[in-house]
N, C-alpha and C positions, 0 to 999 in steps of 0.2 A: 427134495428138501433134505439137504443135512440132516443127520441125526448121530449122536453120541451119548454115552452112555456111563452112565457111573461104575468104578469098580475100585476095588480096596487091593494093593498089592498083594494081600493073605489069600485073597482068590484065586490067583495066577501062580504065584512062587507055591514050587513041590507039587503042581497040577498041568502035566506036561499038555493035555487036550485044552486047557482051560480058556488061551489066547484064539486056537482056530475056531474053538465054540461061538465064540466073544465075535469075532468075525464073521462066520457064518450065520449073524442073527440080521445084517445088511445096515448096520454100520460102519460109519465111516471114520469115524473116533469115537476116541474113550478117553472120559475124564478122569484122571487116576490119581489119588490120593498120595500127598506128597508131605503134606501136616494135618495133623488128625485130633481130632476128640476123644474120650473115651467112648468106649463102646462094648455094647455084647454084638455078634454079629454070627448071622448061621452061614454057614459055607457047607450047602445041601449037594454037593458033585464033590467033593476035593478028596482024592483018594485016602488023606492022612489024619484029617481031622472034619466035626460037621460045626463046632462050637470056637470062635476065636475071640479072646477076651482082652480088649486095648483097655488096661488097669485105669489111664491116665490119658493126655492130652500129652502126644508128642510128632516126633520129625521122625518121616520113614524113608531114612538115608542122612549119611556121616554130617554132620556140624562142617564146619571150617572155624579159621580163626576169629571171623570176624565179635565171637560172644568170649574172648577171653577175658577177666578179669573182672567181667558184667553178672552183676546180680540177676537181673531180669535175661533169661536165654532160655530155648527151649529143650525140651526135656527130650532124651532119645528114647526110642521105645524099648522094649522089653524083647520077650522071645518072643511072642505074636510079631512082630517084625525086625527078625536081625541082621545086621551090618546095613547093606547098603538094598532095602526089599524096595522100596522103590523105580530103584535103576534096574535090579533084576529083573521085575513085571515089567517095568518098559521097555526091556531090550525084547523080550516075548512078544510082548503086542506089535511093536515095531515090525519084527521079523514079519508076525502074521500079516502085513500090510497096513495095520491102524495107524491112525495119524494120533499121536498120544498129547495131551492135554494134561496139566498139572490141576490139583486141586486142592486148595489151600485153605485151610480154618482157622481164623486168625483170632477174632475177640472171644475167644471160647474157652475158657480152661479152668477149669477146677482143680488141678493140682498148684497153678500158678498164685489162685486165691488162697490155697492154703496153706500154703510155703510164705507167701508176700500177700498177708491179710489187707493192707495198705492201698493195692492196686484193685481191691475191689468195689465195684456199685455199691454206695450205700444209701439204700432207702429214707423216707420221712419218718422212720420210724428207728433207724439206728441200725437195721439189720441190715448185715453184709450178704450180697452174693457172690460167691465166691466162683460160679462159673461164668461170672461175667464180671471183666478189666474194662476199668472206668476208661474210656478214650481221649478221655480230655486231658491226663496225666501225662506231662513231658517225656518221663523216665517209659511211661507205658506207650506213649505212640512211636517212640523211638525205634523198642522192640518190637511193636506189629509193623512197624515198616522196615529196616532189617529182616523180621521173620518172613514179610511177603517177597523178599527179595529173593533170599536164598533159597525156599521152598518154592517157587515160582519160576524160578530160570534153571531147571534140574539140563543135565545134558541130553540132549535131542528134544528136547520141549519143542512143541509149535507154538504153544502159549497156555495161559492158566486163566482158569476161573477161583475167582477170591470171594470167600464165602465169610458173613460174618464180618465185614468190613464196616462196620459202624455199630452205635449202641446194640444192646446187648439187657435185657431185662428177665421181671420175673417169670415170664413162659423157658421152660427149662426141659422138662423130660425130666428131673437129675432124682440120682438113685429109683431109690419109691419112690415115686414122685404122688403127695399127700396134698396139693395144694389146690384142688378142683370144690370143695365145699363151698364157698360162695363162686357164684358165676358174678366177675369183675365186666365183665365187658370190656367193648375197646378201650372207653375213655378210662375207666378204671385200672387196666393195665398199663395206662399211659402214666397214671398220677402215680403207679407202683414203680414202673422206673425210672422214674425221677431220680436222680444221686446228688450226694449230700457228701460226698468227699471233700476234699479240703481244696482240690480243682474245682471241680463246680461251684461250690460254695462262692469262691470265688466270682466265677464266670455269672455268674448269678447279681451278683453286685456290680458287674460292669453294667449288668442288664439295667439296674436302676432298683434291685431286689433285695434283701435282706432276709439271708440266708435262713434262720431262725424263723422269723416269721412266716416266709414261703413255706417251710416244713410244717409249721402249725399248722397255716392252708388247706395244707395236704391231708394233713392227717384228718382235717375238720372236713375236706370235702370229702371223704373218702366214707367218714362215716357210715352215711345214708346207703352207701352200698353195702356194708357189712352188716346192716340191716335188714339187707334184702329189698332194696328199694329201686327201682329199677332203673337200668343206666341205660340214660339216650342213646348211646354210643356214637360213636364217629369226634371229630374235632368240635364238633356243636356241642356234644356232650362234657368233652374236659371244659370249656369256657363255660356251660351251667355249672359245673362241680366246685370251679376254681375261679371263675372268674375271669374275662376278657382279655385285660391287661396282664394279667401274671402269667395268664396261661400262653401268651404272643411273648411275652420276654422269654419264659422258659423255652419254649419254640425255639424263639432267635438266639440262643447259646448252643442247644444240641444240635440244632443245622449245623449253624456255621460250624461247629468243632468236627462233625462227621463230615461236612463237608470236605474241608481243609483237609483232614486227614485221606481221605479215597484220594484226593488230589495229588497228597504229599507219596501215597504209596504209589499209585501207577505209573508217575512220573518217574520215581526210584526203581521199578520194574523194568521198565521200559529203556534206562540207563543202562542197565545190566544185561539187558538182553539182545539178544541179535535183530538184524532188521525182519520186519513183518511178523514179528512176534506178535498174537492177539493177546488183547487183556482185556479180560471180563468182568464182573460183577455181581454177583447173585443179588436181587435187587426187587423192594416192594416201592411202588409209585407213589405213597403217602408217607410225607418225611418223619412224621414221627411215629409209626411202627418202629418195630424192635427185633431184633432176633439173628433167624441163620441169615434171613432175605431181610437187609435191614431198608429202612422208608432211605428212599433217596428223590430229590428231583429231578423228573426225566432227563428235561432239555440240560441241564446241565450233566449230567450223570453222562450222557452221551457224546458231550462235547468234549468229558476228558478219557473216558475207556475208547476200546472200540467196539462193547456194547455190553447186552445184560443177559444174566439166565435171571429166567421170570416164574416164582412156583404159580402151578396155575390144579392145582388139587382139588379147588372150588368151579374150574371154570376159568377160561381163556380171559374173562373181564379186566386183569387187572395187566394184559398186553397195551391194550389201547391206550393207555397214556404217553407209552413208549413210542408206541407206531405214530402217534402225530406227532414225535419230536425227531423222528429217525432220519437222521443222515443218510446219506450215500454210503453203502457197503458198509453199516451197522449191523450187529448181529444184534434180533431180538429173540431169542435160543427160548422157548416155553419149554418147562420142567414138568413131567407126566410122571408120577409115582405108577410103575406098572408090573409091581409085588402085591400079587390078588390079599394075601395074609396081612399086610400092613393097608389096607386101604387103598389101593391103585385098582385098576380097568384095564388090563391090557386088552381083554376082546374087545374095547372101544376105540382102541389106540388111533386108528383109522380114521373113525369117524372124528373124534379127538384133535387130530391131527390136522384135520380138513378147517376143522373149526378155528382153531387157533393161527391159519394161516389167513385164514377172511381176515381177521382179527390185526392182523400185520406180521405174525412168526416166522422167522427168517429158518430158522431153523430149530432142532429138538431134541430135549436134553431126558434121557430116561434113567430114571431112577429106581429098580437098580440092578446091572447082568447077574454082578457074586448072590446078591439076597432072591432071586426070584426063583423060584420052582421050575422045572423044567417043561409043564405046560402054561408056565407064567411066555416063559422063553419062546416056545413055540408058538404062541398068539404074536408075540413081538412080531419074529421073522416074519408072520404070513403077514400082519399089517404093513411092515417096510417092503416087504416087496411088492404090495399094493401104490406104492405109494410114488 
């Protein structure tokens, strides 16, 4: 069973051991970060630093021309990765025998929101998020497919996993993150990322919806929960909060637009790339979640990638929707977080592993070689060589 692995260029660049390490965990790729979020991130082996601080959301390796004269382009990194850290780490893992894999984050940026308030989700409530770029904005899908092009087809790429490829809501992580005092639930999370930008708004009235009063909707079914009243959860639960019909229109605009869009980018991926390039998906099976794995539909999600990373954090469960739509020589890649300090199991990797391929896992994506402790590392290796 395949298995690859996450890792941030800061890992490897100035850490001459860091690529045969990365190799000798029995790995066969590595997924390496090519546009990035912000982040703190510990690099516990790296002879020169343990602390590496990405300020902002940027590209880790030079621009080209294609962003001249464009407002919306993204942002180069700092001294956490400078000139070309990308291509460096990849020329290292390559060396070591890996098979390197691009890893791209696309609707995620909080310095974008803050610079270009405009491109951000805005709630029923008027509040902007600002690490989350509305998809449905012309100007904004423009730039995440551009940006999935060029950060995606890096030189020697075999292919990329595109993360973050569709809506994008109020689960964040961002700075302190102060926003766990009412538990929203699923369907409550859903009614919070609803957006109210001047695109949706729009898309909203194709629906047969009127922008303004939807948001009242919202705000009125949302109440009860910030009351503490308790949320059905799942899609049963938005249609109690909000109502059958409104809550199926508002459906039928964030589909289609995140649809259209995964379609409009792997297709422009796939142009730019060389033949048998893969192109992935980081991807949750129910369309209207949110986030880094945003809600896609399988059978379709499959028909245009040539397949998904699946987080599976809770449990292999949420493979099987994929495995009944899976093609021929689809990749359905299960995501195991196996950094014991952030919540992973690597001593179960094994068993983990066995599970998730009942399940249909074509192969397996670990999260993460730079962040995990060196007896995180060592449970890794003994597991893949079980395997």
């Amino acid at each position: 069973m395949k298995a690859s692995t996450f890792v941030y260029p800061w890992d490897v660049n100035g850490d001459p051991a860091a690529a045969g390490r990365i190799a000798e965990l029995g790995v066969q790729q590595v997924t390496l970060a090519s546009a990035y979020h912000s982040t703190r991130a510990l690099t516990p082996r790296h002879p020169r630093h343990r602390i590496v601080t990405a300020e902002h959301a940027a590209v880790l390796y030079p621009t080209d021309g294609r962003w001249e004269g464009r407002a919306l382009r993204p942002y180069p990194a700092g001294d956490w990765a400078p000139g070309d850290a990308y291509g460096e780490a990849a020329a290292a893992l390559a060396d070591a025998g890996l098979e390197v894999h691009t890893w791209v984050v696309l609707a995620h940026n909080s310095r974008l929101g803050a610079e270009h308030p405009d491109t951000s989700v805005v709630n029923a409530y008027g509040d902007r998020y600002p690490w989350a770029p509305c998809i449905a904005q012309p100007a904004t899908r423009a730039y995440l497919v551009d940006l999935a092009v060029e950060a995606a087809v890096r030189p020697g790429a075999h292919g990329t996993e595109l993360e973050s490829l569709g809506w994008y809501g109020l689960q964040h992580l961002h700075a302190h993150d102060k926003t766990g005092g009412v538990g929203l639930g699923d369907a409550g999370m859903y009614l919070m990322a609803l957006c109210f930008c001047t695109s949706c708004r729009e898309g909203y009235g194709e629906q047969g919806l009127e922008a303004d009063e939807l948001a009242a909707a919202v705000r009125n079914a949302l109440e009860p929960l910030w009351q503490r009243a308790p949320d059905d959860g799942g899609w049963a639960g938005v249609e109690k909060l909000l109502g059958e019909a409104k809550a199926a229109a508002t459906r039928a605009w964030r589909d289609e637009t995140a649809r259209t869009l995964q379609e409009t980018a792997v297709r422009a991926v796939r142009a730019a790339a060389p033949e048998a390039f893969q192109v992935l998906l980081h991807a949750d099976p129910v369309t209207y979640h949110v986030g880094a794995n945003p809600g896609v539909d399988p059978a379709h999600v499959l028909s245009v990638a040539n397949g998904v990373v699946v987080p599976c954090t809770g449990g292999p469960d949420l493979l099987t929707p994929f495995a009944e739509h899976g093609r021929e020589g689809a990749v359905i890649a299960a995501n195991f977080p196996v950094v014991s300090g952030m919540g992973g199991s690597p001593a179960t990797l094994a068993a983990d592993a066995a599970q998730a391929e009942a399940r249909g896992a074509t192969e397996l994506r670990l999260y993460h070689a730079g962040l995990a402790s060196d007896g995180d590392l060592e449970a890794v290796r003994s597991a893949l060589a079980g395997l």
